[in-house]
Structures are given as structure tokens and as C-alpha cells.
N, C-alpha and C positions, 0 to 999 in steps of 0.2 A: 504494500500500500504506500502511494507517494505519502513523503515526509512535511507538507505542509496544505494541510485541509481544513480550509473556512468552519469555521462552528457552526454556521447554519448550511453550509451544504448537505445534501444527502449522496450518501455515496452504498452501493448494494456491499454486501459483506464478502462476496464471492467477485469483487471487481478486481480487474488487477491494474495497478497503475504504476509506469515504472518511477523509482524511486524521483524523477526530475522535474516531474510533475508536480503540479501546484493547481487545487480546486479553488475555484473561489465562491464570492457569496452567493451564495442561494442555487449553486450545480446543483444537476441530478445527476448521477451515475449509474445506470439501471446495470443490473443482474446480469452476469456473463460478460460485463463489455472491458475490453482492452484497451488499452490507453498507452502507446509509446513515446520518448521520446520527442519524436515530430509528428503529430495527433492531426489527422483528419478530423475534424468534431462537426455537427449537425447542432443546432441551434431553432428553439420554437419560439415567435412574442417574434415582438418589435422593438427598435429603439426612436421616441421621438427626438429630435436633435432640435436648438433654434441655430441658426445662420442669419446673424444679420437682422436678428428681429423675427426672422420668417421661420415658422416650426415648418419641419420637413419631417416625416416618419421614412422608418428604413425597415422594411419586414426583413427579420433575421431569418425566416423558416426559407427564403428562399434560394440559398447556396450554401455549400459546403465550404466552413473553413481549415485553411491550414496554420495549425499551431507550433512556435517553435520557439524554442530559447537560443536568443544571438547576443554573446558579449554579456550573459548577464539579465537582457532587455527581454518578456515576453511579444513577440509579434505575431498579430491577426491578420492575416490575408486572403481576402474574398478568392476562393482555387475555383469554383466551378457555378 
């Protein structure tokens, strides 16, 4: 089980996460799922953002990210 997991996440007790991994607030981790490394992860909900004054919403259900630790620095990037 990775070494640093938010208090309010949920993570299934049969997950495996490699040790580099970091959950944060309010994950779910469901039952069987793997987690390496450089993490594909799926994502459900929205983020509304403002810009400028102007709220934009960003539906997160609809691409796959990739997850990876550079330098230290967690980076999210829209893969598919």
C-alpha cells in the first residue's frame, strides 16, 4: 500500500498501490485495482474553474489521465 494516503480517501483493502504513490483527498480506490508508478487513472464529476471572471466547467469523466512523478513534482496530463 502506497506510503502517503489522505484520511478521507477510500482506498479497497485488496488494492495495490506501488509504494510512490500518493492518494489524495477524497480518492476512491475500488477493489482489485492496480496502481503503478506512472498511473493511467479515470476520473468521474467535474471541475468548475473561473478565468477571468468567467466560470468554465471541465467534465473530468471524459478522458483518461496520465499520472506521474517528475523531479519530485506530481503531473496530470489529459492522455486520451
Amino acid at each position: 500500500m502506497a506510503g502517503n494516503i489522505h484520511p478521507t480517501a477510500l482506498v479497497a483493502p485488496d488494492a495495490e498501490l506501488d509504494p510512490s504513490v500518493e492518494v489524495g483527498a477524497y480518492a476512491v480506490i475500488g477493489p482489485g485495482v492496480q496502481v503503478g508508478a506512472n498511473a493511467l487513472v479515470t476520473c468521474q464529476g467535474k471541475i468548475v474553474a473561473s478565468y477571468n471572471g468567467e466560470l468554465q466547467e471541465f467534465n473530468l469523466s471524459a478522458r483518461t489521465y496520465v499520472v506521474e512523478n517528475s523531479t519530485g513534482e506530481w503531473l496530470v496530463c489529459g492522455a486520451q
